[in-house]
Every structure is written in C-alpha cells, then in structure tokens.
C-alpha positions as a printed Julia matrix, in Angstrom:
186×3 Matrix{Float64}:
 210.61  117.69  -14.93
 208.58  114.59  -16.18
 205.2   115.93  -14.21
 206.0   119.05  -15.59
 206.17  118.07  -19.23
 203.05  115.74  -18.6
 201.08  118.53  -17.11
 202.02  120.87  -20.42
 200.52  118.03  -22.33
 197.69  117.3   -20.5
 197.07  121.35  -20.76
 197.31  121.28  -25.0
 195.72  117.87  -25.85
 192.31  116.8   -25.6
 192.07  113.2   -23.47
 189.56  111.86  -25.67
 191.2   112.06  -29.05
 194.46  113.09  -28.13
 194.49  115.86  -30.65
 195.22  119.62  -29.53
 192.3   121.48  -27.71
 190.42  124.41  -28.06
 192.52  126.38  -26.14
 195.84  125.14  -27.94
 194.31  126.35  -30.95
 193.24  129.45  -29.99
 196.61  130.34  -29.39
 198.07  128.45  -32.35
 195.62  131.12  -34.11
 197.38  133.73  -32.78
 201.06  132.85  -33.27
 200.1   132.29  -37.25
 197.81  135.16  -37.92
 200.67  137.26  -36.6
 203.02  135.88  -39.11
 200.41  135.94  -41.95
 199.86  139.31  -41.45
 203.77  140.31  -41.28
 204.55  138.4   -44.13
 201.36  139.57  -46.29
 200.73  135.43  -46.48
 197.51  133.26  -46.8
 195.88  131.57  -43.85
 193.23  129.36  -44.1
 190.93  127.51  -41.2
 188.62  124.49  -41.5
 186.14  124.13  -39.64
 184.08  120.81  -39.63
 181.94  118.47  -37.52
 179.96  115.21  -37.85
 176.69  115.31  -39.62
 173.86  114.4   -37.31
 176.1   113.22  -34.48
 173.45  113.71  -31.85
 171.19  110.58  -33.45
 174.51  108.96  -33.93
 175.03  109.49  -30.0
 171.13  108.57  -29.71
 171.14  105.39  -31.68
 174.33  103.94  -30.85
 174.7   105.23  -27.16
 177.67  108.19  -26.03
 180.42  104.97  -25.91
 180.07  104.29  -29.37
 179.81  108.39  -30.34
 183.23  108.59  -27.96
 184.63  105.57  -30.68
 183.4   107.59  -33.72
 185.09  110.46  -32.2
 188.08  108.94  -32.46
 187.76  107.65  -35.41
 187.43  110.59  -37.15
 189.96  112.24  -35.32
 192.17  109.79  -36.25
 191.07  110.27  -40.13
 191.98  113.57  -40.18
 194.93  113.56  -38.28
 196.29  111.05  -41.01
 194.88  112.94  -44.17
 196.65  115.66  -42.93
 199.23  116.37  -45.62
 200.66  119.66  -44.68
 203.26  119.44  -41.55
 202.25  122.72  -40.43
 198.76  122.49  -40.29
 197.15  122.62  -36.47
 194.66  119.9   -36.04
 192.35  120.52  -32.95
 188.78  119.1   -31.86
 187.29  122.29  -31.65
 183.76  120.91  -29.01
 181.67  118.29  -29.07
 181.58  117.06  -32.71
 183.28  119.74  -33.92
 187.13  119.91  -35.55
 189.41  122.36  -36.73
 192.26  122.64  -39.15
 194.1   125.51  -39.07
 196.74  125.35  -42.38
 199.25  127.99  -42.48
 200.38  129.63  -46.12
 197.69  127.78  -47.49
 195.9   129.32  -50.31
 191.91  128.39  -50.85
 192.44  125.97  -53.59
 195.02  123.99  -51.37
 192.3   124.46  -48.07
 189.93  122.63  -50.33
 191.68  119.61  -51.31
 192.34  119.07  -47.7
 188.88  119.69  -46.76
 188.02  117.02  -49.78
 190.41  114.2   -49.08
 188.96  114.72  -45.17
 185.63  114.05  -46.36
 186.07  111.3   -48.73
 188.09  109.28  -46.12
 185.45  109.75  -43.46
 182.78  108.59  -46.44
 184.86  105.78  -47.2
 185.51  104.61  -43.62
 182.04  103.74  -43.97
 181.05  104.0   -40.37
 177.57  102.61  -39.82
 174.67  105.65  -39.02
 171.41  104.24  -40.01
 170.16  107.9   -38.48
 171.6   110.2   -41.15
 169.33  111.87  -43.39
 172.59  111.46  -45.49
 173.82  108.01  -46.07
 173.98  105.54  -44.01
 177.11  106.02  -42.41
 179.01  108.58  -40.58
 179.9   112.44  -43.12
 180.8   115.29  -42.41
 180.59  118.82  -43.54
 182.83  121.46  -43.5
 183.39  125.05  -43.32
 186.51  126.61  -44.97
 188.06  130.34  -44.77
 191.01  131.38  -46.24
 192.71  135.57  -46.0
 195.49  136.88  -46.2
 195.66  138.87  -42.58
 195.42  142.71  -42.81
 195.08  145.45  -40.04
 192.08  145.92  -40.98
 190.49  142.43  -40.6
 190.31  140.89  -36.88
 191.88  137.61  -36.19
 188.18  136.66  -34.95
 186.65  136.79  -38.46
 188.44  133.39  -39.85
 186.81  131.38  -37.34
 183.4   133.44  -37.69
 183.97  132.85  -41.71
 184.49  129.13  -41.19
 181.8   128.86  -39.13
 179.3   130.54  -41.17
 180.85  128.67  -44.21
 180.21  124.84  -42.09
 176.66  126.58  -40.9
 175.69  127.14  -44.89
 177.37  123.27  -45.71
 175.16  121.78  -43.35
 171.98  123.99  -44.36
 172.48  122.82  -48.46
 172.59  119.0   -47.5
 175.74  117.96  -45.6
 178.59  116.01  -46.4
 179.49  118.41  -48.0
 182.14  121.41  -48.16
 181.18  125.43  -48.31
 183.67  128.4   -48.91
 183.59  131.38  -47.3
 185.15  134.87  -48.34
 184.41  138.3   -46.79
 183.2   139.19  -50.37
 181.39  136.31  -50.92
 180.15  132.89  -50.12
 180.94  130.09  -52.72
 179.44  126.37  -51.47
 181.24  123.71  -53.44
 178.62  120.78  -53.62
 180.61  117.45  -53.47
C-alpha cells in the first residue's frame, strides 16, 4: 500500500521541485475545463518561465539553475492564494498555474504578486538584459469554456500571451483573449 501510494506520487510530482508535473496538469486541465464548461464558469491558466534562464544556467553552472528552480518554485507555490489553483512546472524553466473560477482581473493579481516576489527575492543574474537578478514573465488566458472552443486553446493563449511578454521586455505580464491581445507592462 505504502509503494503504491509512493509510486502515485512519484507519477504526479516533479523530483526537482516537488510541484505537480506536466502530465498531472494536463489532466488537472481536463477535470476543470469540464466543469467550466458545465457550469458556464471562468478558467484561467498562467503560463510563465524565467527570463534568460539559459545565461543564468551558463553563468552560474546547471547546480545553481537546479537551486533557482527551486526557488522560484517555491515562490509561487507560497504566493499562491487560491486553494484550488494547480501549480505545475510545466519544462525546463517553464511554470504553470492553472486557477479555477478565476476571472482575468483575479488571474492578474496572481500573476503580479508572482512576479514581484520573484523581483524581490532578488536572486543574483548579472546575465539578464533585465536587472540584475532573476524575473520572470508571464503569459495569462482566461475563458469561460464553450463547445465551440477546444480545451487546447488556453494553453496555446497563454503561451502566445508569455511569447508576446517576453518579446516587449520581460518581467513582465501579457493578456491574452481570443479577441484580442492586451500586454499589461509592469
């Protein structure tokens, strides 16, 4: 029963940060798009990663990029003010935040109080183009599910949300809507 349990574990959470996986998200996804969509509610997903993390990894070495890892794992995991939110490391230097019933304005403040606490932390990168320690940027995408949208397209919104973040200066956070893009500048 114990290996059992262990073996679940092992199969959800990633061994470096001990946050969920990829995979544990993916089908986190799936369990609240289906209830968005039933219940006609919001669902929003962040999507975020650590600006220039390959010079971080360069400068410092990959030991010290696994410790920033962490780190910023660990920063999110305790900004994280919504008990239902899904917090995954998505690959690489990548994260997601997947926040169910949460409308934009609410994905945003999350996103912000993320970003200031990495800022803050104050993590030493004498590589960023940035400042000179560690940011990040970050993608958001918030819908309220409908037949005709694909569970796919919050992911693909977030990601072309964090893609347009990064492309307008980092550390910063960009909105995305099927309509339109919005890039909040902070």
């Amino acid at each position: 029963m114990k290996a059992n349990k262990k073996l679940e574990m092992l199969s959800i959470k990633e061994g470096l940060t001990g946050l969920n996986n990829r995979r544990s998200l993916d089908k986190q996804l799936e369990i609240e798009w289906e209830y968005a969509l039933k219940e006609k509610e919001p669902l929003s997903f962040l999507l975020f990663d650590i600006d220039y993390f390959k010079a971080y990894n360069d400068t410092y070495g990959h030991i010290q990029g696994d410790e920033c890892l962490k780190e910023v794992a660990n920063i999110a995991k305790s900004v994280v003010f919504d008990e239902s939110a899904f917090v995954a490391r998505y690959g690489g230097e990548e994260f997601g935040i997947l926040l169910p019933l949460a409308n934009q304005y609410e994905a945003i403040k999350m996103a912000e109080a993320i970003r200031q606490q990495v800022e803050q932390r104050a993590i030493i990168h004498q590589a960023s183009d940035v400042l000179k320690g560690v940011t990040i940027s970050v993608g958001i995408m918030t819908v309220v599910p409908s037949e005709n949208i694909q569970l796919i397209s919050i992911i693909h919104g977030a990601d072309q949300a964090l893609y347009e973040a990064k492309h307008t200066g980092r550390n910063r956070i960009s909105v995305y809507s099927h309509h339109k893009e919005a890039d909040s500048n902070v």
